[in-house]
N, C-alpha and C positions, 0 to 999 in steps of 0.2 A: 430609596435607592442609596447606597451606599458609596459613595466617590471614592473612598478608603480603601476597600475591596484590592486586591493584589491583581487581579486583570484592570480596572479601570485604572489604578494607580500606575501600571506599565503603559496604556494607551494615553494617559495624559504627558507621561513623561516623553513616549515616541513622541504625543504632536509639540511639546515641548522642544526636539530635536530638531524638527523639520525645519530647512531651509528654505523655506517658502519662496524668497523670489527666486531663487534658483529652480526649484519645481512649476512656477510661474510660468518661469520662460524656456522651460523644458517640454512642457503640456502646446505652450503658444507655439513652439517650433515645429513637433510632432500632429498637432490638428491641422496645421499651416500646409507640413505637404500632403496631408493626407486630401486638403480640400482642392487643391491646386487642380484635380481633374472634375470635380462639381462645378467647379467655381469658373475656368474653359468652358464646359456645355451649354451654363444658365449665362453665363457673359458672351458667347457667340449666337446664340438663339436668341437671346435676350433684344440684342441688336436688330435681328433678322427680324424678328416678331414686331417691332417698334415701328418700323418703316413699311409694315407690309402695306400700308397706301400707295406707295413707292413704287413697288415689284412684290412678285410674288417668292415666297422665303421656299416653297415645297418646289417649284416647277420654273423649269426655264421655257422661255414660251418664245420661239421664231414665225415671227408671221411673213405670210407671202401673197401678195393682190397681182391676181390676174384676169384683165378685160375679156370678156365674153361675148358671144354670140348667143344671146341668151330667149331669141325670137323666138314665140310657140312652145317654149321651157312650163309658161303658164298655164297651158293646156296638161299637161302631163301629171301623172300622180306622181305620190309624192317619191317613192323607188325611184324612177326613173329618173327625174329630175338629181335626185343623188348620185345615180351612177354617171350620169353628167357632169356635174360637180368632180366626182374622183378621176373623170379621164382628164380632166380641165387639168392637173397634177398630174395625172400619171400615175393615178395609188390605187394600190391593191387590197389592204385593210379593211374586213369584214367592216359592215355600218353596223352602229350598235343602236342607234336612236336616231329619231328625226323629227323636228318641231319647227310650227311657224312661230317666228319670234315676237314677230307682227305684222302687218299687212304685206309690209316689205322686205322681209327677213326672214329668209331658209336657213336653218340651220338644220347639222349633219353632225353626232356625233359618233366616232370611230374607235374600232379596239385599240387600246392600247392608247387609249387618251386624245388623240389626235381631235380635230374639230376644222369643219369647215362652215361658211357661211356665202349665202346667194344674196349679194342686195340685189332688187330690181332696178332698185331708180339708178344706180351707180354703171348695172350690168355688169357686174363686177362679182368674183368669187376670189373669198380670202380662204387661205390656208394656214392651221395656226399650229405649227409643230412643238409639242409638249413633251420635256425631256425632263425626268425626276431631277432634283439638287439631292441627291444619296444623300451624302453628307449630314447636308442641313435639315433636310426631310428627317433626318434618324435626331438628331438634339433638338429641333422644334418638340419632337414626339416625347422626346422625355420631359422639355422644359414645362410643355402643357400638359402633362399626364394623362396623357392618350395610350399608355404601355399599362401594363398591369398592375392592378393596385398597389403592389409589395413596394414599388416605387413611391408611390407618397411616403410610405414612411420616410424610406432614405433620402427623401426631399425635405422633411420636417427634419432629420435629424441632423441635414447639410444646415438646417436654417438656425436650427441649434446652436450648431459648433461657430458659425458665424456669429450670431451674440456672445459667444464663448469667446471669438477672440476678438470682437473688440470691447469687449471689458477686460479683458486680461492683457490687452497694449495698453490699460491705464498706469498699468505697474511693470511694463518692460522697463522702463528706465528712470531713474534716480536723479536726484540734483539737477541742475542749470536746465535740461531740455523735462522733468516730468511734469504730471498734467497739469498742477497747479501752478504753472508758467503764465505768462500773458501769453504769449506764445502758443500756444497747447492750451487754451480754455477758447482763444480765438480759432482756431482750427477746430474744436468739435464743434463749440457755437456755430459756423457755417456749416458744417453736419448737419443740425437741425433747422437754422432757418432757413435754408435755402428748400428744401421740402415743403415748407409751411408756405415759402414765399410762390412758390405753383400750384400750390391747393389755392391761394387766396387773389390772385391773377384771373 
């Protein structure tokens, strides 16, 4: 191959022109807003997703315990004892399912997500009112790729432009603050060991 050649000889001299830290932190600005709405969905879910021991991130859940009269309830199949349970509320909600949890536990579940449960030993029926998090429910759904595959890509290629720009803040800036600072080598260092320092905990 000929480096000589009048087309390579023009493309050495363009990358010869190039202003590179200028184009640096021209790419760094333009990937930066572009990620600003990735970077929202997987940092708000992210969150959500983290704690779900906590609370649940898809469903808001109201619960309500109401003492019962619940004598001869045992005698009854299992229908009945449900539509028992729903006047115990006051609900109208087609029953979608119904199981013993265990010896002591009725459980009812209802369209539209709702759920009730009979303890015996308490006589007591809880009522657990289940309201979607829209919101959350829709960024959970992308964060974990529950939506259609074409998404991974664009989740690989956020994950991309993320190592894109933090190599490309090595060279935002020049003199007294760039990376080879004590400054700036102690800030990535806790980058990395602080990852290392919870894998090894």
């Amino acid at each position: 191959m000929n480096w000589c050649q009048p087309e390579f000889a023009f493309l050495i001299k363009w990358l010869k022109g190039v202003n590179w830290y200028r184009l640096n932190r021209t790419l760094h600005r333009d990937v930066g807003y572009f990620c600003i709405g990735f970077a929202i969905i997987f940092a708000v879910s992210g969150i959500a997703v983290n704690h779900v021991a906590d609370w649940n991130p898809n469903y808001a859940v109201e619960q309500q315990v109401q003492a019962v009269d619940d004598r001869g309830w045992i005698t009854l199949e299992d229908g009945q004892i449900a539509q028992n349970m729903l006047k115990t509320f006051a609900l109208q909600q087609p029953v979608k399912s119904t199981f013993w949890k265990s010896q002591y536990k009725f459980e009812v579940f209802l369209d539209g997500g709702d759920a009730l449960q009979w303890d015996r030993k308490a006589s007591q029926v809880t009522y657990a009112d289940v309201e979607p998090r829209v919101i959350l429910q829709a960024l959970n759904r992308l964060h974990l790729n529950e939506t259609r595959n074409a998404w991974v890509y664009f989740s690989d290629m956020f994950a991309g432009m993320l190592i894109f720009l933090a190599l490309s803040a090595l060279f935002m800036v020049k003199g007294k603050h760039g990376p080879k600072k004590p400054k700036s080598m102690i800030l990535m260092g806790l980058g990395v060991v602080i990852p290392i320092f919870f894998l090894l905990i």
